[in-house]
N, C-alpha and C positions, 0 to 999 in steps of 0.2 A: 504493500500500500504506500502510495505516494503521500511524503509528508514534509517536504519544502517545496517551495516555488521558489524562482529565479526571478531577481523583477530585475530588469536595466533600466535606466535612463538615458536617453541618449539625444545627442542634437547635433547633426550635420559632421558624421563620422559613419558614413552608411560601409569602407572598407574594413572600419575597425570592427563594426557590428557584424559583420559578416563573418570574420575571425574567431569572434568570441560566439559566435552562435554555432560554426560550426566545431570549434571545441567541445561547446560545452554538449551538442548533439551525439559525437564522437566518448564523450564519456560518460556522460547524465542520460542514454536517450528517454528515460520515463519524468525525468524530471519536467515539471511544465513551466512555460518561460514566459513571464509576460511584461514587454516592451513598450516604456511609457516614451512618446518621441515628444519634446519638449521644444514643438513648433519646428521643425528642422525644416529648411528652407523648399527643399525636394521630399512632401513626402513619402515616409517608408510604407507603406501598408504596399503598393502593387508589389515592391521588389519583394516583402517579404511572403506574400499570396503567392511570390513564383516560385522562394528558395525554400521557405520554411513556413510551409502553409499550417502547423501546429502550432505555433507560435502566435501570441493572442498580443496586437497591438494596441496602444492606447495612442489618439495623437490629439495632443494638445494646442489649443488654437494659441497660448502665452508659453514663452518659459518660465517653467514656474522654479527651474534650478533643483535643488532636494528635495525639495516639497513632491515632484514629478515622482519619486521613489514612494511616496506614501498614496498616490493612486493609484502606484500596481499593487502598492501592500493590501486595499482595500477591494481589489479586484481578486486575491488569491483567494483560494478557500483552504488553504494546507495549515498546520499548526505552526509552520516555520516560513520566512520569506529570508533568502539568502542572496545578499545587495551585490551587483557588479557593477562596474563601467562597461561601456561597448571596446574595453583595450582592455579589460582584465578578465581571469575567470578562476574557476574554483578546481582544485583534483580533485582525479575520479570518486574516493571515499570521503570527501568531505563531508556531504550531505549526512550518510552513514555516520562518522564522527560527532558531529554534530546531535543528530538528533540521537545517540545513545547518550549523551553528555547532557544535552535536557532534558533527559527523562531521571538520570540519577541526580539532578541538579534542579529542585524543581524552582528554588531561588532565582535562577539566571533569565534574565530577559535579554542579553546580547552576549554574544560569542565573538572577541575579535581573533582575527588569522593571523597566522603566522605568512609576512605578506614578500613575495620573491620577486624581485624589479628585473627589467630590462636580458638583454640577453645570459649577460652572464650571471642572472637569476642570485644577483645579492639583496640581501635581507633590506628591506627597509629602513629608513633611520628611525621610525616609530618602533620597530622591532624592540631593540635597546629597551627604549623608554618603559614599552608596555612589560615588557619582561622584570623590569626593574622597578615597577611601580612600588613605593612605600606603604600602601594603604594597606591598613590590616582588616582583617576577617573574621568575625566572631566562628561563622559555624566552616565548615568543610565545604572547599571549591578546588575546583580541578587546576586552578591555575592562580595569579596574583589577579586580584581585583582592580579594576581600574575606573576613570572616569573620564574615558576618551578611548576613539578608537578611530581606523579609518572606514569612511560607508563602505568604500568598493571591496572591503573583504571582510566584510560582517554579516554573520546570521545571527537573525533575532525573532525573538518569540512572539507570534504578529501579535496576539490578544495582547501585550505586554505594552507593543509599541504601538497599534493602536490607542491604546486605551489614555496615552499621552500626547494624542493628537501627531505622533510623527515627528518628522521635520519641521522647524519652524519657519514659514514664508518669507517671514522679515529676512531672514541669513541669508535665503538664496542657497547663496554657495560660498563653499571654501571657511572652511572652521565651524560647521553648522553643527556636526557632532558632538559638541560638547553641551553643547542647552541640552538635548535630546538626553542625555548620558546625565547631566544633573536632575533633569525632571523623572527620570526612569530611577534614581537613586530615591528620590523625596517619596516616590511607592511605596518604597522598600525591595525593590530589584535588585538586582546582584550584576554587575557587568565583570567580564572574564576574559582575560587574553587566554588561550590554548595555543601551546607552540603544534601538539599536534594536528593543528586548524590549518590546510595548505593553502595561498592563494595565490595567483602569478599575476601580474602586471607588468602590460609593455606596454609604457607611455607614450599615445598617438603624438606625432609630430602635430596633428592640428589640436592646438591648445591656446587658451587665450595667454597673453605677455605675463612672465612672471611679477613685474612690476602689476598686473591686473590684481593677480591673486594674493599677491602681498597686499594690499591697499584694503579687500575684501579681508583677511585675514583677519588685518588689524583693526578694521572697523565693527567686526563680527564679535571678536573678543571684548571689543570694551561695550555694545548692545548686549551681550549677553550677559554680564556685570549688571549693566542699570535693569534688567529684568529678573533678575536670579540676586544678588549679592546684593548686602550693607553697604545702605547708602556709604559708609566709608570707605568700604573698599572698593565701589565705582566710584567715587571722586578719584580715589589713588591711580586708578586705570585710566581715566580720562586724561588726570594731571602727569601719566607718564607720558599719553598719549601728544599732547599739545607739545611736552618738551621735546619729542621725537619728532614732533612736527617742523621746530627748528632750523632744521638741519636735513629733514628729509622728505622728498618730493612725495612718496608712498603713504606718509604719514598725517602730509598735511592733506592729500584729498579725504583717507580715514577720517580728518577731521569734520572735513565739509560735509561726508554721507554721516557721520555719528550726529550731525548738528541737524542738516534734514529730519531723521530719522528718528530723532529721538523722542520728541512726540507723542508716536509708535509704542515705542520700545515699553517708556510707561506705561503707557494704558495697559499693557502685558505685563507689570511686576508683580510678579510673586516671590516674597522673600525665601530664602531656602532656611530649612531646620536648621537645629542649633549640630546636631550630627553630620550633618552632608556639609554645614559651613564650615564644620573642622577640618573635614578631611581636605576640599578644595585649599585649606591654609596649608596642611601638611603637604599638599604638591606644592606650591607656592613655597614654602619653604627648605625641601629639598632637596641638597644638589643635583642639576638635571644633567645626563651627560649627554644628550642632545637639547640643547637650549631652542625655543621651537617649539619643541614638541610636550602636548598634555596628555599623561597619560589616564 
């Protein structure tokens, strides 16, 4: 019995979707895959009616960015949705892995993977991080507990991540994972790096400018502060943010979207418990050996 689904996102990368669908067809073939296209310029629905007529499309008239991932979560009927990009995909016994691991774990709403880049398939620099998280754990997990992970190589528990509305629209993209990851904490969820979780990513050459996704980065981090965090420690994230602005081109647009946005951002505060605000200190406090990255 089928009990993950595969949701992509995808926007105007119809080579790379082809890739990854024939991988994951070549390994998963029961698994069922369904493709939210996030307005892509040409849409995908005829090519995929020709290549991969099992494959259930969603196409979106806006990009809705991450958000796109939580309309095919809503479309699955499986007990599990396991997130990819159209450049990444999942080993054969992932799934397998996976859903034995939430069954002995009834705690855990997200699984992150153990995540292999590029051709010569080295570990991600989140790798590290998550493997080295500080966060402790009252009861028994397969792995360190974390409060971050990346989407394109995470399975999670849909009723879990449903039930916290998903991704949050405001983020878009790019650092959206961690709101999701502290609202799924304030539950009482369990989030879990497993190194035996396999995922591989070859990062398409079409990508928006790293100065893009730096800017989203930093502006997502400090939105997700003035929605989640004391008011002190979003002033301090702001007030890092303006001196970074400075001196930095990437920083001072952050500033102009955090100043639009904010707004927004309130009318969405919920403060987080006095437990989940400790822990988010204890990463904030411990030395990180990839700086970056939240585990």
């Amino acid at each position: 019995m089928t009990r993950t689904t595969v949701v992509i996102a995808t926007r105007d990368r119809p080579a790379e979707l082809a890739r990854t669908l024939d991988s994951l067809r070549a390994d998963s073939p029961a698994t069922p895959v369904v493709v939210v296209d996030n307005a892509s310029r040409d849409p995908l629905q005829p090519w995929l009616n020709a290549h991969h007529a099992d494959v259930e499309v969603i196409r979106l008239e806006e990009n809705r960015g991450a958000a796109g991932r939580t309309v095919g979560a809503r479309r699955a009927d499986t007990e599990f949705v396991a997130f990819c990009d159209d450049d990444s995909t999942w080993d054969p016994d992932a799934f397998a892995v996976a859903e034995r691991t939430f069954d002995s774990y009834p705690s855990l709403a997200v699984l992150a993977a153990h995540t292999l880049v590029g051709p010569h398939q080295r570990p991600d620099a989140i790798t590290a991080a998550l493997a080295a998280s500080p966060l402790p754990h009252p009861g028994p997990l397969p792995g360190p507990r974390v409060l971050g992970f990346l989407a394109c190589s995470a399975i999670v528990r849909r009723r879990a991540y449903l039930a916290v509305g998903g991704f949050d629209p405001l983020l878009h993209f790019a650092g959206e994972e961690r709101m999701l990851s502290l609202d799924l904490a304030v539950q009482g969820w369990d989030l879990c790096y497993l190194h035996s979780l396999v995922t591989r990513h070859y990062p398409s050459d079409v990508r928006p400018p790293s100065a893009w996704r730096r800017r989203r980065e930093l502006r997502n981090d400090t939105l997700t502060d003035w929605m989640r965090r004391p008011v002190r420690a979003a002033l301090g994230s702001s007030a890092r943010l303006f001196r970074r602005a400075l001196a930095d081109d990437c920083a001072r647009g952050a500033v102009r979207d955090v100043v639009r946005l904010l707004p927004v951002a309130l009318a969405r505060r919920r403060s987080l418990p006095a437990n989940v605000e400790r822990d988010v200190r204890l990463l904030e406090t411990t030395p990180d050996p990839h700086p970056g990255v939240t585990p």
